[in-house]
C-alpha positions in Angstrom: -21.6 -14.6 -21.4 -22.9 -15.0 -18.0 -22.3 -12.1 -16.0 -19.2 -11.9 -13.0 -19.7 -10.1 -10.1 -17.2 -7.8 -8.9 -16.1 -9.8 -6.3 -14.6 -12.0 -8.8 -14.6 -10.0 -11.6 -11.8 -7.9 -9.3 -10.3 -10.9 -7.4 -6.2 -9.6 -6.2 -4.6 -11.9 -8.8 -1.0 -11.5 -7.6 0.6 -10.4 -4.1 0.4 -6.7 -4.4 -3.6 -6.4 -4.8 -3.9 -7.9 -1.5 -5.0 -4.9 0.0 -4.8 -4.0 3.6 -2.4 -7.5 3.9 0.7 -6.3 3.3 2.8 -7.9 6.3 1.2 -11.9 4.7 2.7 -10.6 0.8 5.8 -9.5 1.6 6.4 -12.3 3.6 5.2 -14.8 1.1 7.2 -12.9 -1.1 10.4 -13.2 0.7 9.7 -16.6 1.2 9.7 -17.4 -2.2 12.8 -15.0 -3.2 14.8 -16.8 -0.6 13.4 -20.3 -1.4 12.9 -21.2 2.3 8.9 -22.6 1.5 7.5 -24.2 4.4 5.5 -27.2 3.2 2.1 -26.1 5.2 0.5 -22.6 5.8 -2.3 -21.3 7.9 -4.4 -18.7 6.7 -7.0 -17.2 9.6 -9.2 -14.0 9.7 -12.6 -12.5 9.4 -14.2 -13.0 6.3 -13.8 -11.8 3.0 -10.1 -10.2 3.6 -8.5 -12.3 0.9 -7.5 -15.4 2.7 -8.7 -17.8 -0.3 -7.2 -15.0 -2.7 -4.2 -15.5 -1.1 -4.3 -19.1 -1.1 -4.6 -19.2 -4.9 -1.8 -16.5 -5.6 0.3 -18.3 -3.7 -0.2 -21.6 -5.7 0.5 -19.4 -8.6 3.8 -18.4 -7.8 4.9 -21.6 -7.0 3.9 -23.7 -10.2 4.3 -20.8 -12.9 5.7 -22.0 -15.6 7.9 -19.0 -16.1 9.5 -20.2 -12.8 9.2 -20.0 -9.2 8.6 -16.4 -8.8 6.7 -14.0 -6.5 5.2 -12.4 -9.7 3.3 -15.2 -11.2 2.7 -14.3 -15.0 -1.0 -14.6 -14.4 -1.1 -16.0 -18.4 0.4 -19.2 -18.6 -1.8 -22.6 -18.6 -1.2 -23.1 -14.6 -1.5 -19.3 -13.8 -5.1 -19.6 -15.8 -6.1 -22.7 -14.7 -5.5 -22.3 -11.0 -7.0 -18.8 -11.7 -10.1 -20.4 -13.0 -10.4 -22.7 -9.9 -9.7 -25.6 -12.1 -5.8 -26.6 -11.7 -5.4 -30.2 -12.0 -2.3 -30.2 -9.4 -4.2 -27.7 -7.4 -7.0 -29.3 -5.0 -9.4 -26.9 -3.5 -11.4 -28.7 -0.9 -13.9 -27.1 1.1 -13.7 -28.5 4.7 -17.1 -28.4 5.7 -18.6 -30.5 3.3 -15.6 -33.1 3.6 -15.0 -33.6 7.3 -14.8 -37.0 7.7 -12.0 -39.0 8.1 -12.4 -41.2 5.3 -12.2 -37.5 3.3 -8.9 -37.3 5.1 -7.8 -40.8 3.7 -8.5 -40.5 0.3 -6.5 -37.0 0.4 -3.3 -39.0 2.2 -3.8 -41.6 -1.4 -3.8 -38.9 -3.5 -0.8 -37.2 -2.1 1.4 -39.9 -2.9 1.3 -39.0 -6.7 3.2 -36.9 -8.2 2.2 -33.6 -9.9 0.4 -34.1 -13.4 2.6 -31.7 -14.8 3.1 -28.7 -12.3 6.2 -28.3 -9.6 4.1 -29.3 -6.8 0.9 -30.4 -5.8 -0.8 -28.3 -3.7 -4.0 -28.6 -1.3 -6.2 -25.6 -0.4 -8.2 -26.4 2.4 -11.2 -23.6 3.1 -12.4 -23.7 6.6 -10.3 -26.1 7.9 -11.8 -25.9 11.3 -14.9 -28.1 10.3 -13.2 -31.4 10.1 -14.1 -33.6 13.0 -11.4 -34.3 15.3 -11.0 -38.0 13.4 -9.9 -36.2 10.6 -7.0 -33.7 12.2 -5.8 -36.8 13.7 -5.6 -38.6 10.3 -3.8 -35.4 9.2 -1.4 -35.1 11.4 1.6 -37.7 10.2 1.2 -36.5 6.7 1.4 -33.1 7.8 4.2 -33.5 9.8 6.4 -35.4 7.1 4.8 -34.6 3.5 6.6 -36.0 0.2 8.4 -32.8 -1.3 6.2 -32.5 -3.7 3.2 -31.0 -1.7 2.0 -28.1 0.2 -0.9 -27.7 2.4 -2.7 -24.6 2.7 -5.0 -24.2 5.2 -7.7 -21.0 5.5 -10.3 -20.5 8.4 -11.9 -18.0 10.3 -12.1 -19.9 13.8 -8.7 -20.8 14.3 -8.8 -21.7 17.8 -10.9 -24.4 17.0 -8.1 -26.3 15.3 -6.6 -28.8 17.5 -3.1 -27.5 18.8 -1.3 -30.5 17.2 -2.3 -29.4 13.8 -1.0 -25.5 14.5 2.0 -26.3 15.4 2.8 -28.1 12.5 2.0 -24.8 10.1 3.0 -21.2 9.5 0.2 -19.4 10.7 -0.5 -15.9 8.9 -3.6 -13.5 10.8 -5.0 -11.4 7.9 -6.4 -8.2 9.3 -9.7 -6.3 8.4 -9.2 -3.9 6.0 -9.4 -0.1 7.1 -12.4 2.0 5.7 -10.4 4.6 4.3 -8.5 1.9 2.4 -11.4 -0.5 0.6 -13.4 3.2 0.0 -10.3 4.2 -2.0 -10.4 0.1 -3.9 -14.2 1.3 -4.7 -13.0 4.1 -5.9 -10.7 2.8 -8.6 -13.2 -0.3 -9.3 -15.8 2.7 -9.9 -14.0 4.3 -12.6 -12.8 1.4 -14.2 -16.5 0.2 -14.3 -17.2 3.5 -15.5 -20.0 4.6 -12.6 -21.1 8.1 -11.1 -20.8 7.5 -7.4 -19.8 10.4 -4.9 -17.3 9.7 -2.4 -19.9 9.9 0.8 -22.0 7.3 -1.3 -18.7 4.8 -1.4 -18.2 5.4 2.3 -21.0 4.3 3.1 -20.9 1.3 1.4 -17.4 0.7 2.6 -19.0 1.3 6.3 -21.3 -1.5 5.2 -18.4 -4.2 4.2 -17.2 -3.9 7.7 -13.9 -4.5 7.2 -14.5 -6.8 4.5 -13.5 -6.1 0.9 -15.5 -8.5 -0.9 -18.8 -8.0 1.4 -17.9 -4.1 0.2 -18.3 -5.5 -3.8 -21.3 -6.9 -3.2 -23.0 -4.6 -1.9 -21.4 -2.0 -4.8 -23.2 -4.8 -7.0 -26.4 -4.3 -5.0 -26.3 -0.6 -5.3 -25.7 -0.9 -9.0 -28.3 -3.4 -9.7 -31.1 -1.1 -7.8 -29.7 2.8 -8.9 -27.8 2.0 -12.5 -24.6 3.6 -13.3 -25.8 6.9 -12.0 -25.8 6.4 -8.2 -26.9 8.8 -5.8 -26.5 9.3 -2.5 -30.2 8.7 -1.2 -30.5 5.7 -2.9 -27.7 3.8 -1.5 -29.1 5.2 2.2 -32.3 3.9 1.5 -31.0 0.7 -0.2 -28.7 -0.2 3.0 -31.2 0.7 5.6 -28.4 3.3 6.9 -29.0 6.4 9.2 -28.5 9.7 7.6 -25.6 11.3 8.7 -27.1 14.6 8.6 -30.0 12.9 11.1 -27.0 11.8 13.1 -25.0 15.1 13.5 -28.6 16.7 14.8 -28.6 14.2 17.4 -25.6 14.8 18.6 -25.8 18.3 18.4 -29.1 18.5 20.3 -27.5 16.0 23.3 -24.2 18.1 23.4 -26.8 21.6 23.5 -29.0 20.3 26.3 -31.9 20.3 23.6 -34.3 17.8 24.9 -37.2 18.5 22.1 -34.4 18.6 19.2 -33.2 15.3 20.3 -36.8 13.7 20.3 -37.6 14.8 17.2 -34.4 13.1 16.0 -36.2 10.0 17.2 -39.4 10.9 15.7 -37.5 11.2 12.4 -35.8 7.7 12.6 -39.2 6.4 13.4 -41.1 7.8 10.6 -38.4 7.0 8.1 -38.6 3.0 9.6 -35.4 2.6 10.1 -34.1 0.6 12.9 -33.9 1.7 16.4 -30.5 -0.7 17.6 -28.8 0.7 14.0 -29.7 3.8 14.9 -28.3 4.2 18.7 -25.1 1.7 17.1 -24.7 4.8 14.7 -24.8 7.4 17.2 -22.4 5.1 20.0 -19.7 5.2 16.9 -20.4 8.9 16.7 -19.8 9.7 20.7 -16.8 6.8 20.7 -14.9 9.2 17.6 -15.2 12.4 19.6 -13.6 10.3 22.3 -11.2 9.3 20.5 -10.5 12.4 18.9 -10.2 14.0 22.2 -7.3 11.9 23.2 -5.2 11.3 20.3 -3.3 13.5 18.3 -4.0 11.4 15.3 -7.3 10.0 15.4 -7.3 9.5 11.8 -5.2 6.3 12.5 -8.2 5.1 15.0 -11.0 6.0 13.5 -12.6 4.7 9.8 -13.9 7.9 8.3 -13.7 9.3 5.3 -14.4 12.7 3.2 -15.4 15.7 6.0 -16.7 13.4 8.4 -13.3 13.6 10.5 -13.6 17.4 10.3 -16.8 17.3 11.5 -16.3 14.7 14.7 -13.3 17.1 15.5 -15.3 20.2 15.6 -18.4 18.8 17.8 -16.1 17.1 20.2 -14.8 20.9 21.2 -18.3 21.6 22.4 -17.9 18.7 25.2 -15.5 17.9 27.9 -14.2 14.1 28.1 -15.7 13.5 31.5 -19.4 14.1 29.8 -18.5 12.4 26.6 -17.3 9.3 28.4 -21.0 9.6 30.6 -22.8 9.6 27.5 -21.2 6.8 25.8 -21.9 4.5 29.0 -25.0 5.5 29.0 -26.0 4.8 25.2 -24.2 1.3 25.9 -26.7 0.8 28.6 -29.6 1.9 26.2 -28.4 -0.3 23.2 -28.5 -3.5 25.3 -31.6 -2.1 26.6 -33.3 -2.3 23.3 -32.8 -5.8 23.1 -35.1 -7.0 25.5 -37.7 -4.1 25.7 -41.1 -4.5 24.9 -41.3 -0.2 24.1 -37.6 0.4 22.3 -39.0 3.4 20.8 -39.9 4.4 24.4 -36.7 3.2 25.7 -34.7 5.4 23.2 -36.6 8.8 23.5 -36.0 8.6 27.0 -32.5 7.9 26.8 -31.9 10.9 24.7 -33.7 12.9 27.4 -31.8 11.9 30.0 -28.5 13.0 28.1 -29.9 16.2 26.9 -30.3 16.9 30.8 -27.3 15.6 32.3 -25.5 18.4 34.4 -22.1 19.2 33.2 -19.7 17.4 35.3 -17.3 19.6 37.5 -13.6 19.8 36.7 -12.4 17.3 39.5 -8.8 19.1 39.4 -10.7 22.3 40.6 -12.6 20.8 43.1 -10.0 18.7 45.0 -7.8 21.8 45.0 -10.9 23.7 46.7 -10.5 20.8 49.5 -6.5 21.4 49.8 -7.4 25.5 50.3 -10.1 24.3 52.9 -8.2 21.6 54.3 -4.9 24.4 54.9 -7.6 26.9 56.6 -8.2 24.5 59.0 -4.7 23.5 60.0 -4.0 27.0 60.0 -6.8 28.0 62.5 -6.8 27.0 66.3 -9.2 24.8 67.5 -11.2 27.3 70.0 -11.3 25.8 73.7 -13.6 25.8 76.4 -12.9 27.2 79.6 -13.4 24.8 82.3 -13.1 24.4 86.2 -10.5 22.3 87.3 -11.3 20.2 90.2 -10.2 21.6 93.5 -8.1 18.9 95.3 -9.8 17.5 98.4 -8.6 18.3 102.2 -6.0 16.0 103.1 -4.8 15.5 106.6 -1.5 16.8 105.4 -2.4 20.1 103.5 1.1 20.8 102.5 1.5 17.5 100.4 -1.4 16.4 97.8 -1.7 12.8 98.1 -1.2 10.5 94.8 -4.7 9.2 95.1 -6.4 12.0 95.2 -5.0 12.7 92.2 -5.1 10.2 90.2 -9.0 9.3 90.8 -10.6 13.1 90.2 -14.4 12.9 91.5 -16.6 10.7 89.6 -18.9 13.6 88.8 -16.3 14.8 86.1 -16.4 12.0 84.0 -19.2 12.3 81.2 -20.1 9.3 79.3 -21.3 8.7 76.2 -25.0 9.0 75.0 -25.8 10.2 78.6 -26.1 13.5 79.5 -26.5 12.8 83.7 -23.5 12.1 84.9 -23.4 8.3 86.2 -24.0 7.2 89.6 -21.3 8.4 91.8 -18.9 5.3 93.2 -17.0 5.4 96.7 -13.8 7.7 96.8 -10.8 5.2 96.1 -8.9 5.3 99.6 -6.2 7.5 100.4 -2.7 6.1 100.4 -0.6 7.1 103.2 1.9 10.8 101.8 5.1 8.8 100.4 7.6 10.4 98.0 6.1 7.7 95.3 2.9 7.6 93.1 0.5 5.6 95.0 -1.1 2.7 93.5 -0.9 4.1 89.7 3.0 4.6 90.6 3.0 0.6 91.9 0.9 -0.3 89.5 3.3 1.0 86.4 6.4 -0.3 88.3 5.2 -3.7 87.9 4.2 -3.5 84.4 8.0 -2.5 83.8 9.3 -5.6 85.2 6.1 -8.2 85.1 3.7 -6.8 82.0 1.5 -9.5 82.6 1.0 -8.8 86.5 0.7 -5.4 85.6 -1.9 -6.0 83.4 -3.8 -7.9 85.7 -3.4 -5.0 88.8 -4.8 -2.6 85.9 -8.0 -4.1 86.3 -8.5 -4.7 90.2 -10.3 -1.8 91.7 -8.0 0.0 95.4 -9.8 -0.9 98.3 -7.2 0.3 100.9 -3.4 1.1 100.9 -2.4 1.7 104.2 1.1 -0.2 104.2 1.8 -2.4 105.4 -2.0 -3.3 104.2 -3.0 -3.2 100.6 -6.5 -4.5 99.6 -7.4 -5.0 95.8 -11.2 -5.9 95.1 -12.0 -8.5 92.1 -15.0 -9.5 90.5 -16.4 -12.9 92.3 -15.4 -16.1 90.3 -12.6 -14.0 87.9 -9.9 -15.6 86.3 -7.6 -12.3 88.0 -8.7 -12.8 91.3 -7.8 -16.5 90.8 -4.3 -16.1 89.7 -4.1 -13.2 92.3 -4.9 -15.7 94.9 -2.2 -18.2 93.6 1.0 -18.4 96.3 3.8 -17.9 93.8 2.0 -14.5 91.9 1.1 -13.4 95.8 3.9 -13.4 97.1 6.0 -11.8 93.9 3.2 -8.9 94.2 4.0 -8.1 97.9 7.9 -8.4 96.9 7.7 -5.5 94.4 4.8 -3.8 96.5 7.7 -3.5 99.8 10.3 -2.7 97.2 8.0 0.0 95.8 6.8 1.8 99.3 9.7 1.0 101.1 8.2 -1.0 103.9 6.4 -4.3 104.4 3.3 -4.8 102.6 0.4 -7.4 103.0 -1.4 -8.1 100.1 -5.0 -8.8 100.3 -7.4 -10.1 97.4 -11.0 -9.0 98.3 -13.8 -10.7 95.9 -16.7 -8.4 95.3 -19.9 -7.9 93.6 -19.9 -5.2 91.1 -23.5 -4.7 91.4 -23.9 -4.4 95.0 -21.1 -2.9 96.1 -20.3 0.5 95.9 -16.7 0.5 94.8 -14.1 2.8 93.3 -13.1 2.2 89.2 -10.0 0.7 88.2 -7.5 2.4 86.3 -8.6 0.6 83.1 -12.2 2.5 83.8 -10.8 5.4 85.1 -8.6 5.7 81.7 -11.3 5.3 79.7 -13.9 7.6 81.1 -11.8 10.0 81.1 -10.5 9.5 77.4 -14.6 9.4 77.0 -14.6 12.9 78.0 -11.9 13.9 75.9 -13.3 12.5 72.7 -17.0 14.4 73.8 -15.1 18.3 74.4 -13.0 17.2 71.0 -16.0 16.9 69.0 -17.9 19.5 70.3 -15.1 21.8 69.8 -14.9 20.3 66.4 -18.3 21.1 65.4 -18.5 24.7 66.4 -15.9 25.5 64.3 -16.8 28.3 61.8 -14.5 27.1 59.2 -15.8 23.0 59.5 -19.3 24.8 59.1 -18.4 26.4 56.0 -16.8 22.7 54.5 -20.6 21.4 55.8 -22.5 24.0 53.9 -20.4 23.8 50.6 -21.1 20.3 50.2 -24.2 19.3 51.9 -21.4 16.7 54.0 -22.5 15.2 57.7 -19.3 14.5 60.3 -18.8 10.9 60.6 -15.4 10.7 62.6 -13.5 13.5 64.6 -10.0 12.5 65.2 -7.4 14.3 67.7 -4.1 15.1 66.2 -3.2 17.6 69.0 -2.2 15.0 71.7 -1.6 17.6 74.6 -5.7 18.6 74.4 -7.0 17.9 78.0 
């Protein structure tokens, strides 16, 4: 007799050795129990997680001659047959070899007949996504109303490349890859029935290999079995597979999380001289960072992570050694390295230095620690005055009447205080803004914030015009030649508002005149707009240097090598 893989040979024959599918066989199951079949199913997932084995246990159940039942004897003529792959009422196509439509057509013929003998004719359809669109479209009436004697089941592992029309005409079951833990423990039994030595770390690894896939796990067991015998050790299924030692791994790791740049290159050296591959190498050691990740986060990483034997132990242990901030650095940075490899012309170059360049990485900081450092700093500095430097005012100038200050002398201090920025001469000193005659009012800042009271606009536009003479019942205002102020200054209407307010204001007839000027011949007195700024110039200039010559700022400077980009004033009364 020809010999059976194990892939076959141990093929889930009824719904409870689907393993890792549990949520698809209980609710086939239920299905059946209840009698509420749907007459189309849609089986999708990665390969080799029992979506064909599935397909066939489900035929079972429903044309078993013992009855419809969700335990299909298994020994009955149908249960054999269909078993066997070689029902008559149960059609197995595979849809890559038949995707045309005229494939399509002659199924639609053939499910007009009735079953040979069975309750129901039933069409398995492997990788359904293959058929041309031609063919889902010749699908789709029969699928939508099928004769009550058939059922459609569909398998693929693409399924969004089935037409929408198709899916929403079928019950769609995802089957799920299967844990490690759970196809190392279907080894396991498969092991001892087949009466084979093979330790636990040996099946893990082979599990590891199946990636989620039980029957890519059984043929590599027949693999391993073909090259060691029934006495399999744990070398030869490493060598066999092409795997990393574990124990190669662990040294790795170990000489990243110690800072042990020579350890880690000879880990590299190692992988090198044993040939194995670079890309399955830095894969391995990715996994191994991503579990102490994971094992720093959850409670259960068990749940999360596909281990087996001590290796859980073991992750568990070497993530103590290692705060999350560096593991997470060291898992971008081996990300960066395996696509790295890729394209390099020198991957074991690209590797060795990689491994350097973790073993060397300075720890990270606590960033809790640090930022409550800043608060302590940041309260220092709200706590402590800003010191302040003593400076001269400016003595007012002799007025004609000495027991009355006049408004404009104080509002336009000498030009020599202002201080602008990036100079350090003081600019070129402008003519004295005239004095107003003494009034129990403001002067022309007074006039000029009346108006912006009752016309904003107006007042706006007096901002900007630079005193010639108040002397009421004259008041001069200088412009820049060809402005747009000066021309609406100049209009009737805005004139004669201006000297309306202006005799309001001063109490006595006042005659406004508009003067045009050149700015860069004449010498003239600054407007308030200039004066305003100038002096908030100054401001700003004593604020920073005040600023800087704080001890406690010099100590934030020092600590962390910072530069000051911004000083900003929150004490409002600073003058």
């Amino acid at each position: 007799m020809a010999y059976l893989v194990l892939a076959r040979k141990w093929r889930p024959q009824i719904f409870t050795d689907l393993i890792g599918q549990e949520h698809v066989s209980q609710t086939l199951a239920n299905a059946i129990r209840s009698g509420r079949i749907h007459h189309a199913f849609l089986f999708t997932g990665a390969r080799g997680v029992g979506k064909t084995s599935a397909a066939r246990i489900l035929a079972k159940a429903l044309n078993c001659e013992e009855g419809l039942s969700d335990q299909p004897c298994g020994t009955c003529s149908s249960c054999t047959e269909i078993t066997a792959g070689q029902g008559l009422d149960v059609l197995e196509i595979d849809g890559a070899s038949n995707t045309g439509v005229d494939d399509i057509r002659e199924l639609r013929e053939n499910i007009r007949y009735l079953p040979s003998r069975s309750r129901f004719k039933i069409f398995i359809i492997d990788e359904v996504h293959m058929l041309s669109t031609n063919a889902f479209n010749a699908l789709l009436k029969t699928l939508e109303e099928p004769p009550e004697h058939a059922k459609f089941i569909f398998a693929t592992t693409e399924p969004h490349k089935i037409p929408i029309t198709i899916l929403s005409r079928c019950q769609r079951f995802d089957f799920r890859k299967i844990p490690l833990t759970r196809v190392a423990d279907r080894l396991r039994e498969i092991s001892d029935a087949e009466n084979l030595t093979i330790s636990d770390r040996s099946l893990g690894l082979i599990a590891r290999q199946g990636e989620g896939s039980m029957r890519d796990a059984l043929s590599t067991l027949d693999q391993v079995i073909a090259f060691s015998g029934d006495e399999v050790e744990d070398d030869a299924v490493q060598t066999l597979l092409g795997m990393v030692d574990r124990r190669l791994l662990l040294d790795t790791v170990e000489a990243v999380l110690q800072r042990d740049s020579r350890r880690a290159l000879d880990s590299v050296h190692r992988v090198d001289q044993l040939g194995l591959a670079l890309r399955q190498f830095t894969k391995d050691l990715l996994e191994m960072f991503r579990g102490m990740v994971i094992c720093k986060v959850v409670e259960d990483p068990a749940e999360m992570l596909d281990l087996v034997g001590d290796e859980l132990k073991e992750l568990k242990t070497l993530s103590e050694e290692a705060s999350l901030e560096d593991l997470q650095r060291i898992v971008t940075l081996l990300m960066k390295t395996q696509s790295e490899l890729v394209h390099s012309s020198f991957p074991l170059l690209t590797l060795e230095m990689s491994l350097v360049r973790l073993a060397t990485l300075a720890p990270s900081q606590d960033l809790g620690k640090l930022i409550s450092h800043i608060e302590r700093l940041e309260k220092r500095l709200d706590a402590a005055p800003l010191p302040t430097t003593k400076r001269t005012s400016p003595q007012p100038k002799a007025q004609s009447a000495p027991q009355r200050p006049t408004p404009e002398a104080h509002q336009h201090p000498a030009p020599e205080e202002h201080q602008y920025p990036g100079t350090e001469a003081p600019p070129p000193k402008k003519a004295e803004a005239p004095v107003a005659v003494a009034t129990d009012n403001k002067g022309w800042q007074g006039l000029v914030e009346q108006v912006k009271q009752s016309r904003p606009m107006l007042g706006s536009v007096l901002e900007h015009g630079r005193l010639l003479k108040l002397e009421p019942p004259v008041l001069e205002v200088g412009y820049a030649k060809e402005s747009f102020m000066i021309s609406q200054l100049q209009e009737k209407e805005i004139s004669q508002d201006l000297e309306t307010l202006a005799t309001d204001y001063f109490g006595q007839p006042v005659k406004l005149r508009v003067i045009p000027i050149d700015l860069k011949q004449q010498d003239t007195p600054p407007s308030l707009v200039e004066d305003r700024k100038a002096k908030e110039t100054d401001r700003m200039r004593r604020l920073r240097e005040d600023a800087m010559e704080h001890p406690d700022l010099k100590s934030v400077q020092d600590i962390f090598d910072g530069t000051i980009k911004k000083v900003i004033p929150i004490d409002k009364g600073f003058v």
